[in-house]
N, C-alpha and C positions, 0 to 999 in steps of 0.2 A: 617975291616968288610965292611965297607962303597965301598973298590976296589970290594968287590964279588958282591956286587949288582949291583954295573954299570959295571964288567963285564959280568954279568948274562943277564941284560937289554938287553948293546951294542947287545951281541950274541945271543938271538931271537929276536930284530929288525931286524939285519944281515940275520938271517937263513928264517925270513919271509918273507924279500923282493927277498932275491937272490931263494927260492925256486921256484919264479913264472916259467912258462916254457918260458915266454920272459923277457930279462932283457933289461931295457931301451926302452919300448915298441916296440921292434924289436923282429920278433921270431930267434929262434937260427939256424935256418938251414940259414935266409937273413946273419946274421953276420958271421958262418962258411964259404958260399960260396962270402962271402966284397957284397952282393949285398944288403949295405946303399944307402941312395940319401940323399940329402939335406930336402926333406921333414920329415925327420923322426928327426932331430936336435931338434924340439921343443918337438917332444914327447920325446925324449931323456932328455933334459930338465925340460920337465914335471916331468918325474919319479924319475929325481935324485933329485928333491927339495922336490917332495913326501918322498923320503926315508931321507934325512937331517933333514926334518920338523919329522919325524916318530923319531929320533935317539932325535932331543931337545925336545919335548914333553917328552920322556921317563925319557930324565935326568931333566926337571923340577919336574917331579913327584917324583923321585928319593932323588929328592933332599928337596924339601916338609917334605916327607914321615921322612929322616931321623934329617932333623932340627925339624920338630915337635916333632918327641922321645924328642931331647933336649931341645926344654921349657918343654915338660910334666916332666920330670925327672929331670930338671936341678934346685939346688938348689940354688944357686948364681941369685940375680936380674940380674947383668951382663950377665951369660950365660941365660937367659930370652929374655935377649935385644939383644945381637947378634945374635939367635934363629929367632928372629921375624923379625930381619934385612936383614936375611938370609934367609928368607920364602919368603920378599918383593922383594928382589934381582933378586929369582927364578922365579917368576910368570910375573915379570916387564920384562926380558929378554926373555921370553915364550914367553908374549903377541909381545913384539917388534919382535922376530922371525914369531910367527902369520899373522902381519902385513905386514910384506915383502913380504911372501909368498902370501898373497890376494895380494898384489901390482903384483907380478910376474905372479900369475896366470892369472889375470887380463890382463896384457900385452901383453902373449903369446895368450892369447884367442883370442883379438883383431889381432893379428898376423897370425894368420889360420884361 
């Protein structure tokens, strides 16, 4: 049950980002006719970390969402504990993902 939600997620963060009319802050007629430059690399960069950062967000919550079912219903102090281990794991990898992203955005901004 747990694969139908994170494919649920994956495929409208997917459908979200890829629906815009430019993908990779390039419009589609510059990339059909290869007229990229080198300036356009970091907004390239910008959107794909937008869309990475967009896909771990969804599976920390995901993943939140389905470990808390199992402290609320888990009968076992063990499954309790791994539950909450598993809540901290998620949120601790989010933030650290979080992080990177302020560091990258940071970088690139300084960069243009």
């Amino acid at each position: 049950m747990k694969y139908i939600y994170l494919l649920i997620a994956f495929i409208s963060t997917v459908h979200t980002t890829f629906a815009a009319d430019n993908i990779l802050w390039i419009s589609n007629s510059d990339l059909r006719n290869g007229d990229v430059h080198l300036d356009d690399i970091p907004n390239a960069i910008r959107s794909a970390i937008d869309f990475f950062m967009g896909i771990a967000g969804t599976v920390a919550v995901i993943f939140v969402i389905i470990w808390a079912y199992k402290i609320l219903f888990g009968s076992l102090q063990q499954d309790k504990t791994k539950g909450r281990d598993t809540i901290i794991m998620a949120l601790s990898w989010f933030a650290l993902a979080a992080l990177a992203w302020l560091i990258i955005k940071t970088i690139i901004a300084n960069l243009t």
